[in-house]
CHARMM internal coordinates of N, CA and C (Angstrom, degrees):
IC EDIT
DIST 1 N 1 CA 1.4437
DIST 1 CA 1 C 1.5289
ANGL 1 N 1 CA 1 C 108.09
DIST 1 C 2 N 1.3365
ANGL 1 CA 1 C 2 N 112.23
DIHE 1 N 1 CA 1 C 2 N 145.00
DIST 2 N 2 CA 1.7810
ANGL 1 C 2 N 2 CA 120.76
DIHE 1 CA 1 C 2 N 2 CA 178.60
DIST 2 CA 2 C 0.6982
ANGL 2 N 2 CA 2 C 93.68
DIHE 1 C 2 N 2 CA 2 C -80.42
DIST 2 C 3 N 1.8527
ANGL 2 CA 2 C 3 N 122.29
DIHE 2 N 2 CA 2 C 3 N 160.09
DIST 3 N 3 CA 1.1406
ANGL 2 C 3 N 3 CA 119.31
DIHE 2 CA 2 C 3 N 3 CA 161.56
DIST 3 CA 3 C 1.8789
ANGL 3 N 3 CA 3 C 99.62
DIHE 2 C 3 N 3 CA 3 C -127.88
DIST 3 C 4 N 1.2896
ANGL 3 CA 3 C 4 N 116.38
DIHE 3 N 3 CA 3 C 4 N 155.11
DIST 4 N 4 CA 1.0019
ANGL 3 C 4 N 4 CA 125.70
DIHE 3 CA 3 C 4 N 4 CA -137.07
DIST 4 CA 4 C 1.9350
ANGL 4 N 4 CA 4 C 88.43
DIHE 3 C 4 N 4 CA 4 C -124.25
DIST 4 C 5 N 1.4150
ANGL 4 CA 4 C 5 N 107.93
DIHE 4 N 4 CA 4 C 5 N 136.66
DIST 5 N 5 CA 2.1716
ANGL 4 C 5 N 5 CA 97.31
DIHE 4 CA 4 C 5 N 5 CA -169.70
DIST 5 CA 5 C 2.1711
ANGL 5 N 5 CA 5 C 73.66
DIHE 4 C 5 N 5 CA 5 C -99.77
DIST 5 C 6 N 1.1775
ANGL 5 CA 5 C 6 N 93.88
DIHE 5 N 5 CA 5 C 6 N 156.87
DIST 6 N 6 CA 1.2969
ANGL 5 C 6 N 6 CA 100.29
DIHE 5 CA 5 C 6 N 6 CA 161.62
DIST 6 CA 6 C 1.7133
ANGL 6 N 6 CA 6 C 112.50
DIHE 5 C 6 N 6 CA 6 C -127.03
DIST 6 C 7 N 0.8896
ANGL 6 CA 6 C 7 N 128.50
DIHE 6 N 6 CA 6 C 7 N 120.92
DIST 7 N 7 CA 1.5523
ANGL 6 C 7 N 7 CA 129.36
DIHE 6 CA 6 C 7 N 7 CA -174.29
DIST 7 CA 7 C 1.6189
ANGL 7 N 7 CA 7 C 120.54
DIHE 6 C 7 N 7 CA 7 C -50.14
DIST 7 C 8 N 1.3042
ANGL 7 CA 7 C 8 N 144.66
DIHE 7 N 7 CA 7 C 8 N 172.12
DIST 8 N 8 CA 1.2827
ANGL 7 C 8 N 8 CA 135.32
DIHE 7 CA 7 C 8 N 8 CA -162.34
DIST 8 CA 8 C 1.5647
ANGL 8 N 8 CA 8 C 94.64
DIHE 7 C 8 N 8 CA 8 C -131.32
DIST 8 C 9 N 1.7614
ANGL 8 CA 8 C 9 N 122.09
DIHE 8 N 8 CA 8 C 9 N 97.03
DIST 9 N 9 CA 1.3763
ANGL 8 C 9 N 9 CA 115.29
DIHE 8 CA 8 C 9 N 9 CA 179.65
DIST 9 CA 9 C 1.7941
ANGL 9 N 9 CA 9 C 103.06
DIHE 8 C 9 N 9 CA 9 C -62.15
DIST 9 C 10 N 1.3169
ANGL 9 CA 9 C 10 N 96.27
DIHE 9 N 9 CA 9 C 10 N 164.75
DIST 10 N 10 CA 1.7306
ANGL 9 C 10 N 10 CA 114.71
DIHE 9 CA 9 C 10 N 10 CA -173.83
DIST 10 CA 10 C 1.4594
ANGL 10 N 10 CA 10 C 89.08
DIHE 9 C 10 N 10 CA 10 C -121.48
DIST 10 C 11 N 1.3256
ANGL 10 CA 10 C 11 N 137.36
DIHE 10 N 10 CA 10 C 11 N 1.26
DIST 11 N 11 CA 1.4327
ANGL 10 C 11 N 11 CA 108.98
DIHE 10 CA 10 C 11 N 11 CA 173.57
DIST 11 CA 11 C 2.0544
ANGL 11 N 11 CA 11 C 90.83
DIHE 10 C 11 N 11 CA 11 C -142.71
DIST 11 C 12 N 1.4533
ANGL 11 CA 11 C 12 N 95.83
DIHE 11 N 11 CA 11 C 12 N -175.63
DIST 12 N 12 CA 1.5376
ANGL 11 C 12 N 12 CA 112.03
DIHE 11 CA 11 C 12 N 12 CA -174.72
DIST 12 CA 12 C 1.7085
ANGL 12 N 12 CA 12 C 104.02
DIHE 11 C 12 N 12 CA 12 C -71.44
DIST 12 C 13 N 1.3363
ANGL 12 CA 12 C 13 N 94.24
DIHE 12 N 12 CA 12 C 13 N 148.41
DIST 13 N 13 CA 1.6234
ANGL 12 C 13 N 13 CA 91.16
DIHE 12 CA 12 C 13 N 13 CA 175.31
DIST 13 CA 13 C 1.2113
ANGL 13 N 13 CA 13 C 89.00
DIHE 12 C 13 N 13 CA 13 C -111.35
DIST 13 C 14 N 1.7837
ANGL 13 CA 13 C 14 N 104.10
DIHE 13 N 13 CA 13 C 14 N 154.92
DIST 14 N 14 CA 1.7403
ANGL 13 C 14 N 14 CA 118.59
DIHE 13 CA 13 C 14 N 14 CA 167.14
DIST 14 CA 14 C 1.7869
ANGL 14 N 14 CA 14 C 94.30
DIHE 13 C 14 N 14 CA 14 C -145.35
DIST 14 C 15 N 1.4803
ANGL 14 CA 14 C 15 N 96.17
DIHE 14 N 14 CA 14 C 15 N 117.50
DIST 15 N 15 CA 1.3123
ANGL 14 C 15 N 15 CA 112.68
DIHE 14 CA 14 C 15 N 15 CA -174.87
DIST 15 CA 15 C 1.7886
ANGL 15 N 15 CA 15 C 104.08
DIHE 14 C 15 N 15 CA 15 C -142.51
DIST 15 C 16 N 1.1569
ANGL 15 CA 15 C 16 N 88.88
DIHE 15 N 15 CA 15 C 16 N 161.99
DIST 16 N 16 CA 1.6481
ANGL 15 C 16 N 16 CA 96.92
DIHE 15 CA 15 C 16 N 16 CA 169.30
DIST 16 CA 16 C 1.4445
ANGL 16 N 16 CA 16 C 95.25
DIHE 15 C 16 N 16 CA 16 C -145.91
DIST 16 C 17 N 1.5146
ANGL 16 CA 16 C 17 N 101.39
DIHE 16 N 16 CA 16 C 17 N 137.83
DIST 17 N 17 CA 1.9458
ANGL 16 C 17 N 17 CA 119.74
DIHE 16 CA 16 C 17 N 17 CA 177.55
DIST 17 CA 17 C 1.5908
ANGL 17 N 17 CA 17 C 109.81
DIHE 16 C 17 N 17 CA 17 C -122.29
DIST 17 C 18 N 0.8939
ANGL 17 CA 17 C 18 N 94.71
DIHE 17 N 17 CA 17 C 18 N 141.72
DIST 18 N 18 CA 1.6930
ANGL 17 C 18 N 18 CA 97.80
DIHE 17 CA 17 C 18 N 18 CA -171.35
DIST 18 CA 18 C 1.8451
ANGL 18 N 18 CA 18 C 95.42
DIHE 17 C 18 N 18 CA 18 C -122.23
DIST 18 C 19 N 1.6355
ANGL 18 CA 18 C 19 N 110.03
DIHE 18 N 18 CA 18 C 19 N 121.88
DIST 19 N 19 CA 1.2418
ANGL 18 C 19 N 19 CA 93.95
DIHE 18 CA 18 C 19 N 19 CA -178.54
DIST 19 CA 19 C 2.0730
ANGL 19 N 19 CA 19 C 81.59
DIHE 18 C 19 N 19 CA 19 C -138.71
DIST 19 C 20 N 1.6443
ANGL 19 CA 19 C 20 N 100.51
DIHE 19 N 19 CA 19 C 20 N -179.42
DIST 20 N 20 CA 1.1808
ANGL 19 C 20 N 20 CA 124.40
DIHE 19 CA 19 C 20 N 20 CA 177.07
DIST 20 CA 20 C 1.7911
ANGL 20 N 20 CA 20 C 96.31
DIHE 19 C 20 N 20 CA 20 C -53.54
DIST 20 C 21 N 1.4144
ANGL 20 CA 20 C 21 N 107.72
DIHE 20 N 20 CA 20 C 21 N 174.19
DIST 21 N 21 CA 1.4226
ANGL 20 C 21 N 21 CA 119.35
DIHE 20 CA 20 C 21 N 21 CA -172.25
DIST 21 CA 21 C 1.2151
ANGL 21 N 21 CA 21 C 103.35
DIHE 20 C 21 N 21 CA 21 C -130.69
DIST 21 C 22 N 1.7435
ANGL 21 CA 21 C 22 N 119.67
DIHE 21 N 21 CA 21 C 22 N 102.38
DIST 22 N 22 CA 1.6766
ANGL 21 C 22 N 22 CA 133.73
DIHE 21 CA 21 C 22 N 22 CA 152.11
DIST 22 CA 22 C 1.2499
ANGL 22 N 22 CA 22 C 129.13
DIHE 21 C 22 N 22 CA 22 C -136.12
DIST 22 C 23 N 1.2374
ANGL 22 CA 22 C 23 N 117.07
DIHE 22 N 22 CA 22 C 23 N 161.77
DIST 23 N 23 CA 1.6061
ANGL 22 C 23 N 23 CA 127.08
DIHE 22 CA 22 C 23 N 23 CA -174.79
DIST 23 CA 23 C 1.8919
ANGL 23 N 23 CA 23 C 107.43
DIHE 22 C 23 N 23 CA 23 C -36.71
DIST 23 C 24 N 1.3129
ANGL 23 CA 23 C 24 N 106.08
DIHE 23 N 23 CA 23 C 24 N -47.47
DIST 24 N 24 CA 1.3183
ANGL 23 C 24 N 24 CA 115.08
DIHE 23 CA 23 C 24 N 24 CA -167.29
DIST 24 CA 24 C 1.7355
ANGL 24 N 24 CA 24 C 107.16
DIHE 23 C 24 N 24 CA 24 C -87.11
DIST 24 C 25 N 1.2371
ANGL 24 CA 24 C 25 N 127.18
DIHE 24 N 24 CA 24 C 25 N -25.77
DIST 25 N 25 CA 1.1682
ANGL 24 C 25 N 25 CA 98.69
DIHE 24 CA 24 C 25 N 25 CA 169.68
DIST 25 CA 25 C 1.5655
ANGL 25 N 25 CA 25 C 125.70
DIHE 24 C 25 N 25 CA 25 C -108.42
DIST 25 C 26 N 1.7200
ANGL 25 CA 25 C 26 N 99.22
DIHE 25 N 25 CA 25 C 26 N 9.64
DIST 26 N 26 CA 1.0158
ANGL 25 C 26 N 26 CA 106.27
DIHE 25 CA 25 C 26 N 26 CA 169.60
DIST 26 CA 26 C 1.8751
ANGL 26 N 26 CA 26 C 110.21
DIHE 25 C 26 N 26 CA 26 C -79.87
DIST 26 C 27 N 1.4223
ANGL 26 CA 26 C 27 N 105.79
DIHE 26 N 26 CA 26 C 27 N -23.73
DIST 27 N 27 CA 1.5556
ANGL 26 C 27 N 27 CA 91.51
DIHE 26 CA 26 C 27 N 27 CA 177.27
DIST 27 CA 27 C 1.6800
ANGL 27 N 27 CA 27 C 107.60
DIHE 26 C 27 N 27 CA 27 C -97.24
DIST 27 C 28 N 1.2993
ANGL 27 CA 27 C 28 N 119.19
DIHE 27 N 27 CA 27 C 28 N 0.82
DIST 28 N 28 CA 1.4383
ANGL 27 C 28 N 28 CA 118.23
DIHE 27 CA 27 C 28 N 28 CA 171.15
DIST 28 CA 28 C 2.0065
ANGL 28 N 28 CA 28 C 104.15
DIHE 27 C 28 N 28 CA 28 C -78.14
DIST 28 C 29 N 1.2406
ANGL 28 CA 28 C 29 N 111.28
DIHE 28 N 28 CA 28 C 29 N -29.77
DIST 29 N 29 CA 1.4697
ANGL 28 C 29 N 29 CA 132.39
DIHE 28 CA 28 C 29 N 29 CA 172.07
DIST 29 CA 29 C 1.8553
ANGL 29 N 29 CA 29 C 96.12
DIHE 28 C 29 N 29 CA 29 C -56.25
DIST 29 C 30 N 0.8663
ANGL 29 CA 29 C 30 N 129.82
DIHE 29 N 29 CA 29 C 30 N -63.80
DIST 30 N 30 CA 1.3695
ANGL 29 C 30 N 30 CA 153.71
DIHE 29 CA 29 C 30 N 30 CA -160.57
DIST 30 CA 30 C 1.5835
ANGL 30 N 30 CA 30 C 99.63
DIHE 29 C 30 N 30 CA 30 C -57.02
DIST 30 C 31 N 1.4624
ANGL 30 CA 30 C 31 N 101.48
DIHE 30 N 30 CA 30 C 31 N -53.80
DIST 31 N 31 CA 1.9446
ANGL 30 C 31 N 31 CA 119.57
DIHE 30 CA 30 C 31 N 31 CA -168.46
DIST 31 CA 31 C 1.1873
ANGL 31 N 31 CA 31 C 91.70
DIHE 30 C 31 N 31 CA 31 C -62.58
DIST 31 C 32 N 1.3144
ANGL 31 CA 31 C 32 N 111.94
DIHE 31 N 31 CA 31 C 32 N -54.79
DIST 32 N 32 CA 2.0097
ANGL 31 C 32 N 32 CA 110.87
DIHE 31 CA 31 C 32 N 32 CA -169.63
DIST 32 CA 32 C 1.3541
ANGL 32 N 32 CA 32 C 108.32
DIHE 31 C 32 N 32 CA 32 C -74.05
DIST 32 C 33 N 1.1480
ANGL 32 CA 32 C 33 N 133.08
DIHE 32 N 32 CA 32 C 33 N -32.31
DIST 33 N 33 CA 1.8390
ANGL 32 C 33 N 33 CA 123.81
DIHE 32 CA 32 C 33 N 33 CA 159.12
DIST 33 CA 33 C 1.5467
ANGL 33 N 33 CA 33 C 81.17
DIHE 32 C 33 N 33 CA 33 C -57.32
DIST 33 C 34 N 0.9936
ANGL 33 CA 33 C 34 N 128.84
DIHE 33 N 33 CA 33 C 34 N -133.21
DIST 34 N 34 CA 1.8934
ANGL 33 C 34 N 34 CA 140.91
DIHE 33 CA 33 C 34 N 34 CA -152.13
DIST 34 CA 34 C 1.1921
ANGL 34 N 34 CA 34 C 99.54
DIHE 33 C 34 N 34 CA 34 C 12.90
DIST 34 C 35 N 1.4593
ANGL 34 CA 34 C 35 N 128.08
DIHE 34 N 34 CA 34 C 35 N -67.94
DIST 35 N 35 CA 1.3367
ANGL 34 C 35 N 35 CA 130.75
DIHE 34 CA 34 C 35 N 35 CA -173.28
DIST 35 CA 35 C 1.3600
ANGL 35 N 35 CA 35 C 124.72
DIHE 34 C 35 N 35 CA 35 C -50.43
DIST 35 C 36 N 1.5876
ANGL 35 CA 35 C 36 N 124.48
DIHE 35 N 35 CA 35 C 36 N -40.35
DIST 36 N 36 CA 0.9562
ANGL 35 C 36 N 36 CA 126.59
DIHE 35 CA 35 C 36 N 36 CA 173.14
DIST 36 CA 36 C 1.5586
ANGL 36 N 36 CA 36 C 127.57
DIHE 35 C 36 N 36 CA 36 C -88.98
DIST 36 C 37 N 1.0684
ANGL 36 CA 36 C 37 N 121.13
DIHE 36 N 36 CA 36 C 37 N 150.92
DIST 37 N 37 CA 1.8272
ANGL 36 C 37 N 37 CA 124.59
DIHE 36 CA 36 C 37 N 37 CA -176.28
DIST 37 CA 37 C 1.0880
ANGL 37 N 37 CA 37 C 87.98
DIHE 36 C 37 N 37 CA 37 C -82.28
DIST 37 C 38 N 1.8040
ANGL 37 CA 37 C 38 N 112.67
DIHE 37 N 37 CA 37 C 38 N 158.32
DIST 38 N 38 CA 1.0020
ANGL 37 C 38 N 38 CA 133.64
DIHE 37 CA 37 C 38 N 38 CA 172.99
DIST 38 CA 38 C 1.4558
ANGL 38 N 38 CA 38 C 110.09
DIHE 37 C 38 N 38 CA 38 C 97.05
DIST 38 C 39 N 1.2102
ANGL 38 CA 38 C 39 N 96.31
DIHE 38 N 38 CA 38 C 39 N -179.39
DIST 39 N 39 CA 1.8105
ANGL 38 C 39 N 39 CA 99.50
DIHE 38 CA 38 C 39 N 39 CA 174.91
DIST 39 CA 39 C 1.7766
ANGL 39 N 39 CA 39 C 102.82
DIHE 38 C 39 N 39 CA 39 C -99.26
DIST 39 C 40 N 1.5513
ANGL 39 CA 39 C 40 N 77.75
DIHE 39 N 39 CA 39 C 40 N 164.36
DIST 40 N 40 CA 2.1216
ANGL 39 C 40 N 40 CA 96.86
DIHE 39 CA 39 C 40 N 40 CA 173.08
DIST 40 CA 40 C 1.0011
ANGL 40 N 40 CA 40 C 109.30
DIHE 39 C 40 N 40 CA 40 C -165.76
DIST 40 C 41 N 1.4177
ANGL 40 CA 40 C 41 N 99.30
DIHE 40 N 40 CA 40 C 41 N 143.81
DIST 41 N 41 CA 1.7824
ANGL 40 C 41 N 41 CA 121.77
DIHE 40 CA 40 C 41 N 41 CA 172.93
DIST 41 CA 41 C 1.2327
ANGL 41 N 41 CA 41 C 115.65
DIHE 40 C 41 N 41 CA 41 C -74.39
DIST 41 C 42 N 1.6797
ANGL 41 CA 41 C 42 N 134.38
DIHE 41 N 41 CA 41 C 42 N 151.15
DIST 42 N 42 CA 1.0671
ANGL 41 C 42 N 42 CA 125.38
DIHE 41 CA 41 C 42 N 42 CA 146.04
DIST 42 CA 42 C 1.1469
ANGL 42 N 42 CA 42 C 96.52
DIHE 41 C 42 N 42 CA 42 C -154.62
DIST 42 C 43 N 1.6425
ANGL 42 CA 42 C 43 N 100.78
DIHE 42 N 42 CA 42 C 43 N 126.45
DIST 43 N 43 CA 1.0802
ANGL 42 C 43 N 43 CA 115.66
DIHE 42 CA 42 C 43 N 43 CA 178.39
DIST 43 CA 43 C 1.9490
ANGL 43 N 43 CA 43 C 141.74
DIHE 42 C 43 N 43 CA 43 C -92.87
DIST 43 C 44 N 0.7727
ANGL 43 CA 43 C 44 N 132.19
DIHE 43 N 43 CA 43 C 44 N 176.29
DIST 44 N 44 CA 1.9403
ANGL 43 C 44 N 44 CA 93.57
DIHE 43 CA 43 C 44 N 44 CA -178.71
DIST 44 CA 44 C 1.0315
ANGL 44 N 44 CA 44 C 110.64
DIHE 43 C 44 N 44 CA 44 C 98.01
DIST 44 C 45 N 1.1326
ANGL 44 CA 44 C 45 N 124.12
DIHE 44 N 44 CA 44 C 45 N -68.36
DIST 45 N 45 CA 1.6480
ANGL 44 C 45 N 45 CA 140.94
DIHE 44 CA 44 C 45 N 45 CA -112.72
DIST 45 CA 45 C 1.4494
ANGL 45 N 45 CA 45 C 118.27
DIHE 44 C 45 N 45 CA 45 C -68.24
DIST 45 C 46 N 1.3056
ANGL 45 CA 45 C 46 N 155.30
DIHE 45 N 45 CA 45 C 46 N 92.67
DIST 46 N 46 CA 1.0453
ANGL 45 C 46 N 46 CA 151.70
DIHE 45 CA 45 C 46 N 46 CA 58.14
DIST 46 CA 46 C 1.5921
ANGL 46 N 46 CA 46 C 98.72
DIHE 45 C 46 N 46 CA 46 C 91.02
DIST 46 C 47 N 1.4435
ANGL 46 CA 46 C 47 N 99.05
DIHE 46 N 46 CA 46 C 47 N 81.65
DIST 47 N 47 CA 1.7192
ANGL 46 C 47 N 47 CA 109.34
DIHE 46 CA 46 C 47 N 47 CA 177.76
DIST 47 CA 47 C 1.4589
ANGL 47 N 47 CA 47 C 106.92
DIHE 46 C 47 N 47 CA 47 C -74.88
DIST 47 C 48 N 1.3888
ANGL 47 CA 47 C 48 N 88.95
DIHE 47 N 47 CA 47 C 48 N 149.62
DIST 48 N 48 CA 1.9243
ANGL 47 C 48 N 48 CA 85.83
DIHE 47 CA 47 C 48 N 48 CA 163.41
DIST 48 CA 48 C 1.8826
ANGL 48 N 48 CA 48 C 96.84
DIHE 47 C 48 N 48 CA 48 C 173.07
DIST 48 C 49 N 1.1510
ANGL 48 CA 48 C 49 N 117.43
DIHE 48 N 48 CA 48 C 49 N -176.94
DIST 49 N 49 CA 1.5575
ANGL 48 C 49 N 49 CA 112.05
DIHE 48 CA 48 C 49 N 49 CA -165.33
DIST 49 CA 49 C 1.7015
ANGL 49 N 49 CA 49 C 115.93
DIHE 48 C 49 N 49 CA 49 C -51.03
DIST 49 C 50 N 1.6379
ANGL 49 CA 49 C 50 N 85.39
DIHE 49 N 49 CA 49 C 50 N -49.94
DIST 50 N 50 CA 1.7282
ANGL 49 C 50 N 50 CA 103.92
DIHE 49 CA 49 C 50 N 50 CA -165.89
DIST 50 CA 50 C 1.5050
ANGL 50 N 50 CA 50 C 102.24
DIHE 49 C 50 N 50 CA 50 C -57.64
DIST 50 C 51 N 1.5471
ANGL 50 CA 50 C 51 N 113.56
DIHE 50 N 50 CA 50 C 51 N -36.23
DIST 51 N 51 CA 1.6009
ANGL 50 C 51 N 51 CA 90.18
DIHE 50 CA 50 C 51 N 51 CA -171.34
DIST 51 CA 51 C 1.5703
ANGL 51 N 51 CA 51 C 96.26
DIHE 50 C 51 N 51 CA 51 C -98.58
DIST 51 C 52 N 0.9916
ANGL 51 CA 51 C 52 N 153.83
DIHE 51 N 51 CA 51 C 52 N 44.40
DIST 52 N 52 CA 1.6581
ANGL 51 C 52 N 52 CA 153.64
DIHE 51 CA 51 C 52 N 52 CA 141.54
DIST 52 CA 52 C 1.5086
ANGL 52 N 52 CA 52 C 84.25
DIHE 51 C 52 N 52 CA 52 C -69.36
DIST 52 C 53 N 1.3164
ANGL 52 CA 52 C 53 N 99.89
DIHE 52 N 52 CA 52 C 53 N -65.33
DIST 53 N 53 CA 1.8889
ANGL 52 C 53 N 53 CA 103.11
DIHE 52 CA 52 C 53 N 53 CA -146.97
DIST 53 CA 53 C 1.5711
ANGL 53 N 53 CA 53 C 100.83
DIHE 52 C 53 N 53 CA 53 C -60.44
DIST 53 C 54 N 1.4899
ANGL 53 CA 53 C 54 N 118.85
DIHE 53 N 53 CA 53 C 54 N -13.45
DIST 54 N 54 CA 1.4739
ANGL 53 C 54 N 54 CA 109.32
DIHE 53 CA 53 C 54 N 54 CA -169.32
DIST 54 CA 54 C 1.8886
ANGL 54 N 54 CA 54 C 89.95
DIHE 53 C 54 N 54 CA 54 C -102.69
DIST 54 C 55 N 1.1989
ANGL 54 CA 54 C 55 N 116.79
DIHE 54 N 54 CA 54 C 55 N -34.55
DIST 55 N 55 CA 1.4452
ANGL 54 C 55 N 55 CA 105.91
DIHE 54 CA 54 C 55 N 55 CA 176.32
DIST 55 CA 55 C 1.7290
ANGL 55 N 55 CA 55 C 98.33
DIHE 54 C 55 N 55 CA 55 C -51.26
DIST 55 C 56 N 1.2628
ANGL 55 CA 55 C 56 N 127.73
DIHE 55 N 55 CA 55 C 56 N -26.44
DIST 56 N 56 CA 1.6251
ANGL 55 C 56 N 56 CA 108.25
DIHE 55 CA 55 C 56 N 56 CA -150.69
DIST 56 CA 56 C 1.6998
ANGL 56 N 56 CA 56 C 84.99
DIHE 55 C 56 N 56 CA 56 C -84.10
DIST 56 C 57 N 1.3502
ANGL 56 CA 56 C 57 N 110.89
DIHE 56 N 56 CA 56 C 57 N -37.31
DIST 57 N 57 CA 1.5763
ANGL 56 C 57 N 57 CA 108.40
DIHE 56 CA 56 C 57 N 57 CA -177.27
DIST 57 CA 57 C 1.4770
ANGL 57 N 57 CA 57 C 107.21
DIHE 56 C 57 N 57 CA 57 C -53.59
DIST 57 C 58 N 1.1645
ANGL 57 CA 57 C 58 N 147.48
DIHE 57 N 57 CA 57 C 58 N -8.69
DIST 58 N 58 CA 1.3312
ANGL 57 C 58 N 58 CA 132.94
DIHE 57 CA 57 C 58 N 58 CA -130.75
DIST 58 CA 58 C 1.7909
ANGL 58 N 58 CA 58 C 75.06
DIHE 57 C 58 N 58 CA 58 C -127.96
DIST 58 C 59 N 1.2347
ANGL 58 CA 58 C 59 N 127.30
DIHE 58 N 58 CA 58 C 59 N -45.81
DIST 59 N 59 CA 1.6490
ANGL 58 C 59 N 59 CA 142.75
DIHE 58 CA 58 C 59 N 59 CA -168.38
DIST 59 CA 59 C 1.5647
ANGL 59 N 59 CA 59 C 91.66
DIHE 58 C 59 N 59 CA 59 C -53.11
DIST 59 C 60 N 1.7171
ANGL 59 CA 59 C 60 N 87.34
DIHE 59 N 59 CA 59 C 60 N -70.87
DIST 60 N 60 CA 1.9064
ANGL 59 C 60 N 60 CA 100.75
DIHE 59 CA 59 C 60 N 60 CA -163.16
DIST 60 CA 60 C 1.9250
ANGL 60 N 60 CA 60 C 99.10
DIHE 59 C 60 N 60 CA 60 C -53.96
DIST 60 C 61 N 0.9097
ANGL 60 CA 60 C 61 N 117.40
DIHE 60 N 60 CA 60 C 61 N -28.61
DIST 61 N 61 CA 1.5259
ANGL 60 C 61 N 61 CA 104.80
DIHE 60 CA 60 C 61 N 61 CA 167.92
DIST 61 CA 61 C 1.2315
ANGL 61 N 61 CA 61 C 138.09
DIHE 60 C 61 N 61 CA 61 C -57.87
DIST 61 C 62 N 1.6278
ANGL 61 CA 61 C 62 N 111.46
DIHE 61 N 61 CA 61 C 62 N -5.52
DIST 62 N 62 CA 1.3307
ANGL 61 C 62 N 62 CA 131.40
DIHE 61 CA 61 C 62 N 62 CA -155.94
DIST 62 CA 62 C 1.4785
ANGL 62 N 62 CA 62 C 83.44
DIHE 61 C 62 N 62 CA 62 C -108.16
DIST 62 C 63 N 1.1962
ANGL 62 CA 62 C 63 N 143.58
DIHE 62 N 62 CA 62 C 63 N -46.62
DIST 63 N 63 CA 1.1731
ANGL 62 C 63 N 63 CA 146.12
DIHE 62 CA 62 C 63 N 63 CA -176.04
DIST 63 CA 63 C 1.7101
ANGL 63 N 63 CA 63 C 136.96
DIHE 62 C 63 N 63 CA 63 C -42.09
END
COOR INIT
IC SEED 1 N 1 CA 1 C
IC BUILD
């Protein structure tokens, strides 16, 4: 397998991605809001148990 360097930005990114609509990347969508500070949109998104329980993670982070 390649491995790929990814560079280290020095400032904030503001982007918007527009991808297909499923269970799985709507909760991979979800992980990268949690991870990041601040707020985020996602739009679409494709309810279902796993991402409640990751929306609640995303709340309790606010705390």
């Amino acid at each position: 397998m390649d491995t790929i360097a990814i560079p280290v930005l020095n400032c904030p990114v503001d982007a918007t991605v527009e991808i297909p609509v499923s269970k799985s990347i709507t909760n991979r969508a979800l992980l990268v809001a949690v991870l990041t500070p601040g707020n985020s949109i996602l739009q679409n998104a494709l309810f279902s148990e796993d991402w409640h329980l990751l929306s609640l993670a995303k709340r309790f982070q606010a705390l």
